[in-house]
ChimeraX commands (.cxc) that place a marker at each C-alpha (Angstrom):
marker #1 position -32.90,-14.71,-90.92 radius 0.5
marker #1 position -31.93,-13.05,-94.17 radius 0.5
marker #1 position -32.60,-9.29,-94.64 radius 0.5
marker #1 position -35.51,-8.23,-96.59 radius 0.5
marker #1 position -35.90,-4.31,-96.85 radius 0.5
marker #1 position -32.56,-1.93,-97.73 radius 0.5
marker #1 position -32.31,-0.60,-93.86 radius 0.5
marker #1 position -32.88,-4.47,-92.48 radius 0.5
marker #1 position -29.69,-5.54,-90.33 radius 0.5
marker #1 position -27.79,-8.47,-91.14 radius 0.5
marker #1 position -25.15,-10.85,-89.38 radius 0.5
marker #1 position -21.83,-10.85,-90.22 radius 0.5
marker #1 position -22.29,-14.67,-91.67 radius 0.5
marker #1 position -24.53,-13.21,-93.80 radius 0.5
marker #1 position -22.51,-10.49,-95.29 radius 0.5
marker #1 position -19.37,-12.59,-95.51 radius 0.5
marker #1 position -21.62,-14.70,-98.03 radius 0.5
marker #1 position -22.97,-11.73,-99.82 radius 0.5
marker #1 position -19.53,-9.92,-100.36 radius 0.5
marker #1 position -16.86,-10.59,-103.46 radius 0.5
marker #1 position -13.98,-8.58,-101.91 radius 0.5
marker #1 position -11.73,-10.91,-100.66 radius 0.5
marker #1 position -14.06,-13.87,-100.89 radius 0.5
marker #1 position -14.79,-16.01,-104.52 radius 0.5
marker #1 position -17.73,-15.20,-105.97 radius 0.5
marker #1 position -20.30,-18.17,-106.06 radius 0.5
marker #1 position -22.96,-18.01,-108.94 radius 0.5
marker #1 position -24.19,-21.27,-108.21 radius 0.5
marker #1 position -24.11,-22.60,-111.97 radius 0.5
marker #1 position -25.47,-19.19,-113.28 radius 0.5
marker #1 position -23.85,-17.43,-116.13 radius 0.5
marker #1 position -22.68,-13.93,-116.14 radius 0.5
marker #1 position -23.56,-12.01,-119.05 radius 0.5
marker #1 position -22.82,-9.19,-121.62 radius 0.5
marker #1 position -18.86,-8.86,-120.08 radius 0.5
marker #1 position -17.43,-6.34,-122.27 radius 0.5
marker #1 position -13.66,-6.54,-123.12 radius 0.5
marker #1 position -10.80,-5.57,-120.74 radius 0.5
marker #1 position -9.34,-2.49,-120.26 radius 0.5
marker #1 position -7.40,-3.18,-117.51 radius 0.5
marker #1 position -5.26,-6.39,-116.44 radius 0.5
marker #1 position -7.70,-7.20,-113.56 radius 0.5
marker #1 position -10.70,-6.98,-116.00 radius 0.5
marker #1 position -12.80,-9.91,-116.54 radius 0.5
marker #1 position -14.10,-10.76,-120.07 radius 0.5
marker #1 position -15.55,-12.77,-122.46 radius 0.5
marker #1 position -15.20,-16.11,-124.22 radius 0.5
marker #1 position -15.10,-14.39,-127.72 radius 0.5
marker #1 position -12.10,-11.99,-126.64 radius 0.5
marker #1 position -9.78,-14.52,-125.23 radius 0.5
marker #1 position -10.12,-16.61,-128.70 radius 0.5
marker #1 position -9.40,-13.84,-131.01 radius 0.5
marker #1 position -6.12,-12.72,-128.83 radius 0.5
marker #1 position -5.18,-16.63,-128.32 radius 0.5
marker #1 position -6.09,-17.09,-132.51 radius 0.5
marker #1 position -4.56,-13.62,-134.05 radius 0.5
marker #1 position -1.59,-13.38,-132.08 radius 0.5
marker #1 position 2.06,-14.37,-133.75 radius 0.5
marker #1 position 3.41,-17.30,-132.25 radius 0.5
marker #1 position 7.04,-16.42,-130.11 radius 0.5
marker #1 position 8.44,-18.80,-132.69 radius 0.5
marker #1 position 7.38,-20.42,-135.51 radius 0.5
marker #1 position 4.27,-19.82,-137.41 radius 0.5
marker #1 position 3.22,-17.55,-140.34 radius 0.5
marker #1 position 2.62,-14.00,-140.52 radius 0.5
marker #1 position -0.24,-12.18,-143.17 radius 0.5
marker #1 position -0.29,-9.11,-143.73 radius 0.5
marker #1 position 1.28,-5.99,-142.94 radius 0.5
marker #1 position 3.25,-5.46,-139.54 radius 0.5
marker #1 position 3.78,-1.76,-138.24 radius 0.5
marker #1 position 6.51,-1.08,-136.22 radius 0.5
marker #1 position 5.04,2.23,-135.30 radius 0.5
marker #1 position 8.09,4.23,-135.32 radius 0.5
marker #1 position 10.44,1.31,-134.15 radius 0.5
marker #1 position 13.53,-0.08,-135.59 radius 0.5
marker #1 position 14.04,-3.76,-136.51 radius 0.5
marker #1 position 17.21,-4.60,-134.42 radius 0.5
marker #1 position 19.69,-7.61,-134.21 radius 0.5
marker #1 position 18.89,-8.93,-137.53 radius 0.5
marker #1 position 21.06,-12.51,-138.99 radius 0.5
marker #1 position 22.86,-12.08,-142.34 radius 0.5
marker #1 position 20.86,-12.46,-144.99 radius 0.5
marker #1 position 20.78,-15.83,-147.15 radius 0.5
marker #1 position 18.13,-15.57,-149.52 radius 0.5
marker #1 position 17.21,-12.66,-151.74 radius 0.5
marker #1 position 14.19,-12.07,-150.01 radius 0.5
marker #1 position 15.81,-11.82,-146.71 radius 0.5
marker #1 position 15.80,-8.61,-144.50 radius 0.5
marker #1 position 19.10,-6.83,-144.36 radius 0.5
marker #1 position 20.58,-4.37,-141.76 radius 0.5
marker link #1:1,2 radius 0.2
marker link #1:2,3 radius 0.2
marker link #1:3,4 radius 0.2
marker link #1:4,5 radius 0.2
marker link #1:5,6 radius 0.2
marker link #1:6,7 radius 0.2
marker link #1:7,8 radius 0.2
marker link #1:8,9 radius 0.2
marker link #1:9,10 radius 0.2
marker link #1:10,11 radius 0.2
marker link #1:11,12 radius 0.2
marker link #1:12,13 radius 0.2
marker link #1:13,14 radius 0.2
marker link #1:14,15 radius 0.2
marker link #1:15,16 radius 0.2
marker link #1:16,17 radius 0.2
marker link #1:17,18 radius 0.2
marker link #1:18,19 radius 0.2
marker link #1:19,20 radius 0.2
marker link #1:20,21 radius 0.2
marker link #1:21,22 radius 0.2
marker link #1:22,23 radius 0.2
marker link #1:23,24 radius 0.2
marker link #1:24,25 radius 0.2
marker link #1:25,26 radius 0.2
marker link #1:26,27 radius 0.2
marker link #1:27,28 radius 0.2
marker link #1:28,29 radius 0.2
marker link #1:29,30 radius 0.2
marker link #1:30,31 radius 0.2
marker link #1:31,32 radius 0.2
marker link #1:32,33 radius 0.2
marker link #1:33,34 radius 0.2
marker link #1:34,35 radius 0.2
marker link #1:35,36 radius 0.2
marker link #1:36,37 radius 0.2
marker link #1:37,38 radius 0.2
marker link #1:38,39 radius 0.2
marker link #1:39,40 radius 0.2
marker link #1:40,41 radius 0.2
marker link #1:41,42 radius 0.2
marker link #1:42,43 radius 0.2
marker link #1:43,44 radius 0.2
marker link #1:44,45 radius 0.2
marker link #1:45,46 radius 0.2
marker link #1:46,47 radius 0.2
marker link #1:47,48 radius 0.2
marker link #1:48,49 radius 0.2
marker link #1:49,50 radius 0.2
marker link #1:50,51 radius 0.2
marker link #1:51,52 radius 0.2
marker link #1:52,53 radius 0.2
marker link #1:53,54 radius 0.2
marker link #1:54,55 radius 0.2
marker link #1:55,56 radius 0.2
marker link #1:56,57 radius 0.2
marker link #1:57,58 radius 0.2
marker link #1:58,59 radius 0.2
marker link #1:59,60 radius 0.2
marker link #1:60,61 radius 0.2
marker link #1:61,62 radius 0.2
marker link #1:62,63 radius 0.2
marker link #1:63,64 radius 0.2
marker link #1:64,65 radius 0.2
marker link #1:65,66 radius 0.2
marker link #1:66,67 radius 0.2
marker link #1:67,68 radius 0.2
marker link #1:68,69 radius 0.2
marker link #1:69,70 radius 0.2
marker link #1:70,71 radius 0.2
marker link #1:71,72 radius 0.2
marker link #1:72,73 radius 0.2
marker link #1:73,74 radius 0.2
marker link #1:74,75 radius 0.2
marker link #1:75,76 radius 0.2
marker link #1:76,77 radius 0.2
marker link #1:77,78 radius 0.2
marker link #1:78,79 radius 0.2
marker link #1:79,80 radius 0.2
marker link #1:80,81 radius 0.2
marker link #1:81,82 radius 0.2
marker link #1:82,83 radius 0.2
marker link #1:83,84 radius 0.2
marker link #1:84,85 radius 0.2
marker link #1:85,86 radius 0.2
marker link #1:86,87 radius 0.2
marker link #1:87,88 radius 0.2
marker link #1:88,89 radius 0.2
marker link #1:89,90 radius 0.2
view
């Protein structure tokens, strides 16, 4: 028998299926809504958030970079030698 009222009792079964700590968390093909983003690492979040890191991030190597790119105090270390004009220079 499932509790009804706040001070009902319950068997441990019961609470076991209730609880998230420890256990996964079944929503029975529901959808949780309104997840804000993550402040922390063990944060959940959204659909929308996980695109725009995955689709605004700079690729480890390759790709193309737009735009401006502060350093915020930090140097720009083990640089090649330059071969084009344009090229960076220590």
């Amino acid at each position: 028998m499932c509790p009804v009222d706040e001070g009902d009792a319950a068997n441990e079964s019961y609470v076991d299926s209730k609880s998230v700590g420890g256990n996964d968390l079944n929503i029975r093909g529901h959808s949780i809504k309104n997840v804000k983003c993550p402040e922390e690492a063990h944060d959940a979040t959204n659909q929308a958030f996980v695109y725009f890191v995955e689709n605004t991030k700079l690729a480890i190597a390759g790709g193309e970079m737009r735009g401006d790119l502060s350093r915020g105090g930090h140097r720009v270390t083990a640089m090649v030698n330059p071969q084009d004009n344009q090229d960076a220079v220590n």
